[in-house]
SETI-495646 format. One line per 10 residues: for each residue x, y, z of C-alpha. Coordinates in Angstrom, 2 decimals, padded with zeros to 5 digits. Layout:
BEGIN
X,Y,Z  ...
***
This chain:
BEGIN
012.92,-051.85,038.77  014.21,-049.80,035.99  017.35,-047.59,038.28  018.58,-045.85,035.04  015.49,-043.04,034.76  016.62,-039.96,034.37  016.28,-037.39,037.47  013.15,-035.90,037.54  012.93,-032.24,036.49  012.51,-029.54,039.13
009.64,-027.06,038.04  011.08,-023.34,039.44  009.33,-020.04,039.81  011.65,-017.67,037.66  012.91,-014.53,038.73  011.33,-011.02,037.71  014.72,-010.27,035.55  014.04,-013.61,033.59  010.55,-012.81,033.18  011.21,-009.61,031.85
014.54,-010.75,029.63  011.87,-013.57,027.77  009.16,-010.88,027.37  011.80,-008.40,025.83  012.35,-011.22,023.10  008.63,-010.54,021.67  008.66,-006.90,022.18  011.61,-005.79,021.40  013.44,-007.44,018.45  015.23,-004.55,017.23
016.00,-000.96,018.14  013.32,000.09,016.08  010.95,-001.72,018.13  011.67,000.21,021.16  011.58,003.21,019.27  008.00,001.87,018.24  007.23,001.85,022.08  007.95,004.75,022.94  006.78,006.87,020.17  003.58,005.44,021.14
003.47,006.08,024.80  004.19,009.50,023.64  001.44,009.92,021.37  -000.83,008.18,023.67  000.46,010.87,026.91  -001.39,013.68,024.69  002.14,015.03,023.31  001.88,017.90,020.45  005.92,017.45,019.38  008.17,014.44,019.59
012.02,014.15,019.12  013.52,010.83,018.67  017.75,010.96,019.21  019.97,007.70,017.93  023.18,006.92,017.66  025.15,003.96,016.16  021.62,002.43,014.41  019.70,002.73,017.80  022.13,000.05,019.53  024.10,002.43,021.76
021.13,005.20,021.99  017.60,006.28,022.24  016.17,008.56,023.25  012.41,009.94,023.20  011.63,013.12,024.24  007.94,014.45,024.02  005.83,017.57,025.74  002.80,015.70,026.86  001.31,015.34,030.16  003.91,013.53,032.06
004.43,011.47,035.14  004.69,012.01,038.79  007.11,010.56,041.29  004.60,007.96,042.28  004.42,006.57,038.97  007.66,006.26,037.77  008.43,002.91,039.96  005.29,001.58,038.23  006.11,002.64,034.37  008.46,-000.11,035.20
006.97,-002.85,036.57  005.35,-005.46,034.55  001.46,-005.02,033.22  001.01,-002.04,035.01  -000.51,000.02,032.61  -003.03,003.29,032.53  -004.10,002.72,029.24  -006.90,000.19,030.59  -008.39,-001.03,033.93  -008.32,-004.68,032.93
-011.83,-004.91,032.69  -012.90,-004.59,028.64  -009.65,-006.24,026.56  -011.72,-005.15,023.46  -012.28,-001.49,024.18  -008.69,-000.29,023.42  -008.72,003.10,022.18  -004.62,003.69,022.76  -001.53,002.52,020.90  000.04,000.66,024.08
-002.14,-001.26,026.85  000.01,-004.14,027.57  002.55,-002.74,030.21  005.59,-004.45,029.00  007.73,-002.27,026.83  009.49,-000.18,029.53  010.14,-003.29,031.60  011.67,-005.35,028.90  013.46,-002.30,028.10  014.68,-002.40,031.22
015.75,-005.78,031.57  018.09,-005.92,028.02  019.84,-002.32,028.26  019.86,000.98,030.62  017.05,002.80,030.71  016.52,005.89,032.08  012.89,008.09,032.67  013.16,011.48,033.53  009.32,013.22,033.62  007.12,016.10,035.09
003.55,016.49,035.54  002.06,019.90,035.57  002.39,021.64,038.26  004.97,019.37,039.93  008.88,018.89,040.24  010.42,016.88,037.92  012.07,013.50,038.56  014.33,010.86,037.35  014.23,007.01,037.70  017.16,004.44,036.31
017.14,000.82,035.54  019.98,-001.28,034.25  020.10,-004.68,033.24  016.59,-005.36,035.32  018.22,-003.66,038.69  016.39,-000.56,039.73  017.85,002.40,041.45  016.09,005.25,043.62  014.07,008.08,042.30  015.89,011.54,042.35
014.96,015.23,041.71  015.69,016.47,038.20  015.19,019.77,036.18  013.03,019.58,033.21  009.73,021.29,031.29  006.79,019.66,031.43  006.88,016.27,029.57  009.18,013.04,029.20  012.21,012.10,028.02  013.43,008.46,028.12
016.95,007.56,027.46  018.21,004.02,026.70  021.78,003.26,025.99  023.21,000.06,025.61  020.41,-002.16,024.32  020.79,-005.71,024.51  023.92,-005.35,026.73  022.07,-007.92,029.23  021.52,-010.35,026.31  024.67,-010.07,023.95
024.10,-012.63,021.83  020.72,-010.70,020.05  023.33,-008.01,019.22  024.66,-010.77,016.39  021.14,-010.57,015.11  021.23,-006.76,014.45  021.90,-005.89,011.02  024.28,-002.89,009.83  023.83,000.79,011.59  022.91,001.90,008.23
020.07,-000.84,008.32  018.86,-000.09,011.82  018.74,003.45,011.38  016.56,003.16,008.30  014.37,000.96,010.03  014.02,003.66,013.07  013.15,005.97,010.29  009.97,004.14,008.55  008.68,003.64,012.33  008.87,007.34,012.65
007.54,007.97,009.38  004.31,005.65,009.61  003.40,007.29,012.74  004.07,010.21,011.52  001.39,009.49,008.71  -001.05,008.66,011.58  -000.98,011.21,013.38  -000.85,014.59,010.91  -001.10,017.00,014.59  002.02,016.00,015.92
005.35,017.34,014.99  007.85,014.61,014.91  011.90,014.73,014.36  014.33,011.93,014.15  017.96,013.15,015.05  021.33,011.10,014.02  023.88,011.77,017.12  026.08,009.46,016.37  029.01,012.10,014.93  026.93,015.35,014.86
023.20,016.31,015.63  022.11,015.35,011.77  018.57,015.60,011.33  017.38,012.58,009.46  013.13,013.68,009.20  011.60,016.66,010.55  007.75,017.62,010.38  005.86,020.41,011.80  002.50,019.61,013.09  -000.66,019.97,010.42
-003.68,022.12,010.63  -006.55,022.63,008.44  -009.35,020.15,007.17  -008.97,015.88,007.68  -008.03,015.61,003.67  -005.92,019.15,003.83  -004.05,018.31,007.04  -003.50,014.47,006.01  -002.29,015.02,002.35  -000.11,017.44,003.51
001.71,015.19,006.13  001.44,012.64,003.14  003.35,014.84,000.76  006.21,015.29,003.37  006.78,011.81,003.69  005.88,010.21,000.49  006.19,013.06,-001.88  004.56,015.20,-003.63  004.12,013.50,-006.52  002.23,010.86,-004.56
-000.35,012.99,-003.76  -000.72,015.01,-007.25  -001.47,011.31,-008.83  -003.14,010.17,-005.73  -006.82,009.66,-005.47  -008.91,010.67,-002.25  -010.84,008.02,-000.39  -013.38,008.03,001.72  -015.92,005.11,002.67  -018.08,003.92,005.07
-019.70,000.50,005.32  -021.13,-001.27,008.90  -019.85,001.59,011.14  -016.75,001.01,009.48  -014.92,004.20,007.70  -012.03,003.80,005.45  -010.21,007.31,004.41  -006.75,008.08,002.84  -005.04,008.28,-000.67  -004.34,005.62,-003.27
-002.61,006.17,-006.29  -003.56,005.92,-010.19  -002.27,002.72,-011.61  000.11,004.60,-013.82  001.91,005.72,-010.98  002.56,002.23,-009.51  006.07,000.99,-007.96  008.22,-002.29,-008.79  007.64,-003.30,-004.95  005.32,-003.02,-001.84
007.09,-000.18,-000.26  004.71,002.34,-000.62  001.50,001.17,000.70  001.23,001.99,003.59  -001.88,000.71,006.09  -003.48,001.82,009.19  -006.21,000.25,011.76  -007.45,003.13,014.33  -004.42,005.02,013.80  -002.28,001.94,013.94
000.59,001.31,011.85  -000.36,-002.98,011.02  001.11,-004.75,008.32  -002.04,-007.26,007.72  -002.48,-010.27,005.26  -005.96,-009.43,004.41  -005.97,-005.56,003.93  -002.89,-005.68,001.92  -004.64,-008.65,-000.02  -007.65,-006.48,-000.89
-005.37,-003.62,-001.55  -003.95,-005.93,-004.20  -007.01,-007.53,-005.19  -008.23,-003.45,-006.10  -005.48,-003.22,-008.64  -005.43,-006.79,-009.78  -007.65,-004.90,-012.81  -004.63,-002.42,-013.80  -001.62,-003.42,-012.73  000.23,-006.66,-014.05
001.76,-008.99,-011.25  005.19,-007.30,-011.14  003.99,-003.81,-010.22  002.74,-002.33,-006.96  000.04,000.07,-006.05  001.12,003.34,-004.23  -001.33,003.85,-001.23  -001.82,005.01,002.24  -005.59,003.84,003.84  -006.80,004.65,007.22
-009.49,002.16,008.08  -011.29,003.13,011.58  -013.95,000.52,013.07  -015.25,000.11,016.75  -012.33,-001.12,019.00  -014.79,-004.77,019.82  -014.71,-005.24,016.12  -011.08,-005.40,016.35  -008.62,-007.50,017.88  -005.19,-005.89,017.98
-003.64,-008.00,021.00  -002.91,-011.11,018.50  000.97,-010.21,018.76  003.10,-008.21,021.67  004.30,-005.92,018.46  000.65,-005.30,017.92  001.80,-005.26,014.30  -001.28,-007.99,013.27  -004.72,-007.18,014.08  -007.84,-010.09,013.35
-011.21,-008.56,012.24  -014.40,-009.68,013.70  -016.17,-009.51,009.89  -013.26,-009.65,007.38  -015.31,-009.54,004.64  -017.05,-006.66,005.71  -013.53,-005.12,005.75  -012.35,-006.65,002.16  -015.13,-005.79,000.70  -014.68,-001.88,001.73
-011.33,-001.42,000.74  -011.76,-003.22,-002.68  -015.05,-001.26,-003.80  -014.53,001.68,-002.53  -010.77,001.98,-004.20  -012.29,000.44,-007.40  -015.04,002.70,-006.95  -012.65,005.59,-007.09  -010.53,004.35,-009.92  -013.56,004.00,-011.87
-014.64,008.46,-011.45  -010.81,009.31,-012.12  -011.68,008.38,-016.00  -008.93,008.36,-018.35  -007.08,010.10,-015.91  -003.13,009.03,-016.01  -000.63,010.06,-013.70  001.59,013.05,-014.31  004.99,011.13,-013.89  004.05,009.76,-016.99
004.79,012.87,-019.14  007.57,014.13,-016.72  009.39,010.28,-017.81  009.08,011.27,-021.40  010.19,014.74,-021.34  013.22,012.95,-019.03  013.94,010.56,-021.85  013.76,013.27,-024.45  016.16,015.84,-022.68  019.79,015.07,-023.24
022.38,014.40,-020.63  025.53,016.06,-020.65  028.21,013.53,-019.68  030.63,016.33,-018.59  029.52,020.14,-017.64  029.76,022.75,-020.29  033.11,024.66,-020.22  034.78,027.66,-022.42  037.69,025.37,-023.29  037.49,021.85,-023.79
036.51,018.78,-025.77  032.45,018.10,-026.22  030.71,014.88,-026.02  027.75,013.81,-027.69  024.48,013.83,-025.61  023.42,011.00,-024.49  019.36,010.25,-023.84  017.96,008.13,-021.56  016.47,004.49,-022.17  012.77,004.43,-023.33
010.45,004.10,-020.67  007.91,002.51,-021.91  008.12,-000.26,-024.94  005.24,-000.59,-027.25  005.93,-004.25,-027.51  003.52,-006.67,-025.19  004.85,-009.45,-023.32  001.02,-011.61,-023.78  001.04,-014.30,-026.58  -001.12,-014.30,-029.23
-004.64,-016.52,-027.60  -006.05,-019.28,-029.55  -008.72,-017.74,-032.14  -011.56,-016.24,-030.19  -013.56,-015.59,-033.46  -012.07,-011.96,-033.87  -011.10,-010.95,-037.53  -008.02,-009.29,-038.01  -009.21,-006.34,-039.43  -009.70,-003.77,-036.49
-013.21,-002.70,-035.64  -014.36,000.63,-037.43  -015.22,003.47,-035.04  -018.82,005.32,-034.81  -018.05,008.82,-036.41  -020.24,011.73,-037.68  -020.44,010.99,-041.65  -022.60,013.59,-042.55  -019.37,016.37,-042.83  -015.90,016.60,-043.68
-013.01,016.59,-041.30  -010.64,019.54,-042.03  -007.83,019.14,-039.98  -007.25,022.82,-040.03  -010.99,023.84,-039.92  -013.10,025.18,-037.18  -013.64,021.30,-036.17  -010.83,020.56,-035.00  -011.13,023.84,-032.71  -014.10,022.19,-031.41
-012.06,018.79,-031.16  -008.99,020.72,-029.67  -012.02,021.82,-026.54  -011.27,018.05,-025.41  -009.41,017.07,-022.78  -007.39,014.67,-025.39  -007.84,016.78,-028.00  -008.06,016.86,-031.81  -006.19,014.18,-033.63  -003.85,015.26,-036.40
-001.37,012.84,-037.43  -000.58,009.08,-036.78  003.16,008.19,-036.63  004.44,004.47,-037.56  000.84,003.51,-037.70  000.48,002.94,-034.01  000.98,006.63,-032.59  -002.11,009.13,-032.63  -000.70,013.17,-032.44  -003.78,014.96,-030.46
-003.57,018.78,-030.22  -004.98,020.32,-027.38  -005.38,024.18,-026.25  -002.72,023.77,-023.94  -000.20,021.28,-025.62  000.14,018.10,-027.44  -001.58,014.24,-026.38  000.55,011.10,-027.67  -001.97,007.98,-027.92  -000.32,004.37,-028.22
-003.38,003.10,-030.36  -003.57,000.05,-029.66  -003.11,-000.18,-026.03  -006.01,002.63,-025.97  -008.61,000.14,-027.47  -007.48,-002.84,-025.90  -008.55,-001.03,-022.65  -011.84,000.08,-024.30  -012.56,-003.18,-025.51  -012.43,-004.85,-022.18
-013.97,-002.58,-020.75  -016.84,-003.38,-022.94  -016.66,-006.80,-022.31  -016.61,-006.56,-018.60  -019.83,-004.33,-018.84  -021.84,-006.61,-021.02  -020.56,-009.60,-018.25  -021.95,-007.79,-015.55  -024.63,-006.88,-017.59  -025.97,-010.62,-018.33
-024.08,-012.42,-016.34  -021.36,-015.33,-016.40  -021.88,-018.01,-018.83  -022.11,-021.31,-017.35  -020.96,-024.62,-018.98  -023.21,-028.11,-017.60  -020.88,-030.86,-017.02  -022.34,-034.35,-018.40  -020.79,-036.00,-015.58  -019.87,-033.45,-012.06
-016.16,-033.90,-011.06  -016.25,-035.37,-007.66  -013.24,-033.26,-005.61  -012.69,-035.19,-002.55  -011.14,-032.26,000.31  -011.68,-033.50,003.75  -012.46,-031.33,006.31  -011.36,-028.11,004.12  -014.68,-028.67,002.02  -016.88,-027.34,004.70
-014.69,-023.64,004.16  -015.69,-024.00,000.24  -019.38,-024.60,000.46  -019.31,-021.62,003.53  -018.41,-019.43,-000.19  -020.57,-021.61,-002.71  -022.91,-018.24,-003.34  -019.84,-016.36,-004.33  -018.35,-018.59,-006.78  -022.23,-019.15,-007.82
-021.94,-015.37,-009.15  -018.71,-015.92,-011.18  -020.15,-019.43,-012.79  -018.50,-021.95,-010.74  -021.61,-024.02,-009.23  -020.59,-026.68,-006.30  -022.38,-028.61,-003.90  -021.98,-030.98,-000.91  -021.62,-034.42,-002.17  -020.94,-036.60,001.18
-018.51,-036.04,004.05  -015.40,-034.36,002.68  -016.55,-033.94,-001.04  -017.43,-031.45,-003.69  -019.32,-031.86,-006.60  -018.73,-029.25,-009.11  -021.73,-029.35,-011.87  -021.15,-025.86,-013.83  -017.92,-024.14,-014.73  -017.58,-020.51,-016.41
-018.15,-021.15,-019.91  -015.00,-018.82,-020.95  -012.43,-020.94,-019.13  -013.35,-023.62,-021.26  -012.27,-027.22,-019.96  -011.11,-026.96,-016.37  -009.16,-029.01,-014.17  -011.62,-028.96,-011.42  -009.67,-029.90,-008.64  -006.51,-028.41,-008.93
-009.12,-024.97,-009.46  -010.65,-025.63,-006.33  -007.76,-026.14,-004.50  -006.21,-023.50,-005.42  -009.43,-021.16,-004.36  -008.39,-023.05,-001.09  -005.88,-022.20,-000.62  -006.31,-018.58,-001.43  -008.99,-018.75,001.14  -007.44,-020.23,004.08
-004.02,-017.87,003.31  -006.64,-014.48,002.52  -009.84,-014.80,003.94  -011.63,-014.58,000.49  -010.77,-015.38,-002.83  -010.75,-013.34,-005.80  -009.15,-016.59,-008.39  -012.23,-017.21,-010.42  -013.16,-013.90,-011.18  -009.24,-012.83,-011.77
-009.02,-015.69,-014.61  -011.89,-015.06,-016.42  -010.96,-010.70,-016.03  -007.24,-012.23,-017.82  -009.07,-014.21,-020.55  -011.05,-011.41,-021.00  -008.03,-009.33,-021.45  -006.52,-011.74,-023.93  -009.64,-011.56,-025.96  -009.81,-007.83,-026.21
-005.87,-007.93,-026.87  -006.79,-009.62,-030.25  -010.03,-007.68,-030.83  -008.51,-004.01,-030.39  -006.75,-002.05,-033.17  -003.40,-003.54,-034.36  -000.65,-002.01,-034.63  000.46,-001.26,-037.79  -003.08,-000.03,-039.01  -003.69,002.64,-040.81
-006.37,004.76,-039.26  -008.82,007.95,-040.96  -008.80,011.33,-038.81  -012.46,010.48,-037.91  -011.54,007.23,-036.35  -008.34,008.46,-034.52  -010.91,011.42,-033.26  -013.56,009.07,-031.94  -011.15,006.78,-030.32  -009.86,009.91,-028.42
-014.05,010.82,-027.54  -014.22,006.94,-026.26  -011.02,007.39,-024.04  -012.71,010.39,-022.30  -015.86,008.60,-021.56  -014.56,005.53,-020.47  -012.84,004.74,-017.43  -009.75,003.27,-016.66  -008.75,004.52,-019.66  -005.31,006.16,-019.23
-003.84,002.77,-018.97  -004.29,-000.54,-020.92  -004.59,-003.93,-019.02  -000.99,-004.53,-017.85  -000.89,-000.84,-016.31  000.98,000.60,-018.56  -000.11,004.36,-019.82  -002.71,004.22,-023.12  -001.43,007.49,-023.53  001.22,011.21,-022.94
000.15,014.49,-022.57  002.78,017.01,-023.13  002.18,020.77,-021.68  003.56,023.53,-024.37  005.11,024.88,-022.09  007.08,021.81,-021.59  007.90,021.51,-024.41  009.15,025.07,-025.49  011.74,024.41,-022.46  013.31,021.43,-024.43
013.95,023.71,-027.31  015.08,026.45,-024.97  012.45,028.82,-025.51  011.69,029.51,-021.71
***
């Protein structure tokens, strides 16, 4: 007999403060979480205006104070006990049509600092209920309006050692802040304010509640909180597919950012942060923007609660769709859809950069007496130099296509044509500078036109069209390549159709294996299996993949690289005046194939204030 096992362990029953100590872990992981949690009761207790007060980054206060309907004395003792909850009955888990439902913020608020409720109902007496550390105390009387406040001081006082976890006040507190501002985006009727206590009352965000129309009311709360700029370049969607509705604003790929930080993504008026819609945000731009650049956006996608799961994580931060693709599939046409009617539209920062780079600085302010120092101007914004290598020869001579222009009259650059030329939105060409820059008058200023990028965009245009148009050339393989995946080939041959419609042909060849018989013709010779594991893993990490189509859309955009105008070339005022005519009708347009803008337009009246005329 073996005398040395060790003891065996004791299974124990732990006690509620434990219970509610482990539980805070998930919910709460920072004070912006609890400020999360309680913005959202408030919403969800019908409240019209919300204050939110912190001091010292949310670690030695909170506190949430809101005008909505407000609790009784009976209720208070249950606010804080675990899972109770009148968000739901327990019955449907699917049907959730409020932000909270799980019962276990103010409890695990509870158990890691003091916490405090003080609330009145209508028509009732207000009361107060404390909790510190997990130990409750009575209820008492206490004077207040009609509403809530909740007051927590202290956090993590009961758990010290996740106060080593917390990053600077200054970090903390701008975390608080994009919590309040993303529900602030959700919900435009409710006036929200975020207060700094921690030397004086100093009001970090403030917004008044919205009225009007959906678009009027939403793109005004929008403009508060993103800027105004962000919704003059911002394009309005508004979709429906399955029952499901997508609405918001998404911005024109000229007015993209250097990271994520501006999208901005909501399911049923929940802030999520979700692999797959920010993956067919992406997916959207992955037309216009190159991979170091962002899209600007803020969607709203509303579906039946059953066709959503949002109780995949206590933060509720994930959510899992019941048809993903249905979702995907929504987002990406209907934003594509959108960029496609805006033209050659191209954001306004885009001219507000140049006249910034064209206005000097003053290193020192003016004064009577003094010495002077040369002006100093800004760094270009934009170079004119591409990044791409030249492609292998695609059959494209170097000579630059010739335009289709009238020939039966004369072009008289100071003739009633180009009045009629001017009439355009790009208007009427009249000089080219360095052989690469087009001068357009128009009646209300002047357009600059980087040539080549202009085409380059038209061209591939072009050749997308005639792709869609006839369809992806396939290439037979003599022999199939035989990809051997396991299990994961069963998730490939589930999306065999699609990658049927961008040329890539596979079938089931035995237990675990592909066999790939046709390839898209333009990719040329392909390393088969490293391509189809690749779509793997985009598949299992995204829920659809988007990798065939987005290398063929980049060869294409390497072959009308070398097929557009060159710069360098001289052009004739009839072909600098039908290139302008081909901008306007084509879309996309306003910027060439890395996102950069095909093009300036200068307002006179904009340009009379660099001269000091106005």
């Amino acid at each position: 007999m073996n005398h040395n096992l060790p003891a065996r362990p004791v299974i124990r029953q732990l006690d509620e403060a434990a219970i509610n100590r482990i539980a805070a872990g998930e919910v709460v992981e920072r004070p912006a979480s609890a400020v999360k949690e309680l913005v959202e009761n408030a919403i969800d207790a019908g409240a019209r205006r919300i204050t939110v007060e912190i001091a010292d980054g949310g670690k030695t206060l909170i506190r949430v104070s809101d005008d909505g309907c407000g609790m009784g004395p009976e209720d208070l003792p249950l606010a804080l006990s675990r899972h109770a909850t009148s968000k739901i009955d327990g019955s449907d888990l699917l049907n959730i049509q409020s932000f909270g439902f799980r019962g276990e913020a103010l409890p695990s608020l509870g158990a890691v600092g003091r916490l405090t409720i003080t609330s009145r109902a209508a028509g009732e007496d207000g009361h107060t209920i404390s909790v510190s550390g997990g130990r409750h105390e009575r209820i008492k009387p206490a004077a207040m309006s009609q509403g809530t406040m909740v007051e927590l001081r202290d956090l993590f006082f009961a758990t010290p050692a996740r106060l080593k976890f917390l990053k600077t006040d200054r970090a903390e507190t701008q975390a608080i802040s994009d919590v309040v501002k993303r529900l602030a985006m959700a919900e435009p009727s409710i006036g929200f304010q975020l207060l700094d206590c921690s030397e004086s009352r100093r009001s970090l965000f403030a917004v008044e509640p919205e009225t009007g129309d959906l678009f009027d009311a939403l793109s005004s709360r929008l403009g508060h909180v993103m800027g105004r700029d962000f919704v003059e370049n911002a394009l309005q969607i508004d979709a429906t597919r399955d029952d499901i509705r997508l609405i918001g604003l998404t911005a024109l790929p000229t007015y993209s950012r250097g990271s994520a930080v501006a999208q901005y993504l909501f399911v049923n008026g929940r802030p999520v942060r979700d692999k797959l819609l920010i993956g067919a945000l992406r997916g959207a731009y992955s037309d216009f923007l190159s991979r170091d650049r962002h899209p600007a956006a803020a969607l709203f996608l509303e579906c039946p609660p059953e066709r959503v799961d949002v109780n995949v994580h206590p933060a509720k931060a994930e959510v899992r769709f019941r048809e993903a693709g249905v979702v995907r599939g929504l987002i990406v046409s209907s934003l594509r859809h959108a960029l496609a009617e805006a033209g050659h539209r191209a954001s306004s920062t885009v001219a507000q950069e140049t006249l910034g780079a064209m206005r000097p600085e003053m290193t020192i302010p003016r004064a009577y007496q003094g010495s002077y120092h040369a002006p100093q101007t800004r760094p270009e914004t934009y170079r004119a130099a591409y990044d791409l290598q030249e492609p292998a020869q695609f059959g494209f001579s170097e000579s630059a296509p010739q335009f289709d222009a009238p020939s039966h009259r004369a072009v008289d650059p100071v003739g009633p044509d180009r009045d009629d030329e001017a009439a355009h939105p790009l208007g009427a060409a009249t000089a080219q500078l360095h052989e690469n820059y087009i001068i357009a008058q128009t009646k209300t200023g002047l357009v600059i036109v980087d040539q080549h990028a202009a085409h380059e965009r038209l061209v591939y245009e072009k050749l997308k069209n005639q792709m869609a148009t006839h369809g992806v050339a396939r290439q037979a393989l003599l022999l199939p390549d035989i990809v051997t995946l396991g299990s994961e080939a069963e998730i490939l041959l589930d999306h065999a159709q699609t990658l049927a419609e961008f040329g890539l042909i596979i079938e089931a060849f035995g237990d675990g294996a592909i066999a790939v018989r046709e390839t898209p013709a333009i990719l040329g010779t392909v390393n088969s299996a490293a391509m189809l594991r690749d779509i793997l893993d985009e598949l299992t990490d995204m829920g659809d993949s988007q990798m065939v189509q987005a290398r063929i859309e980049a060869i294409l955009s390497r072959v009308a690289c070398h097929g557009s105008v060159r710069s360098g070339r001289r052009m004739r005022v009839e072909e600098m005046n039908a290139l302008l005519r081909e901008m306007e009708s084509t879309p996309h347009s306003g910027q060439c194939n890395h996102g950069r803008p095909t093009y300036v337009e200068l307002a006179l009246s904009d340009i009379e204030k660099l001269f000091g005329r106005r």
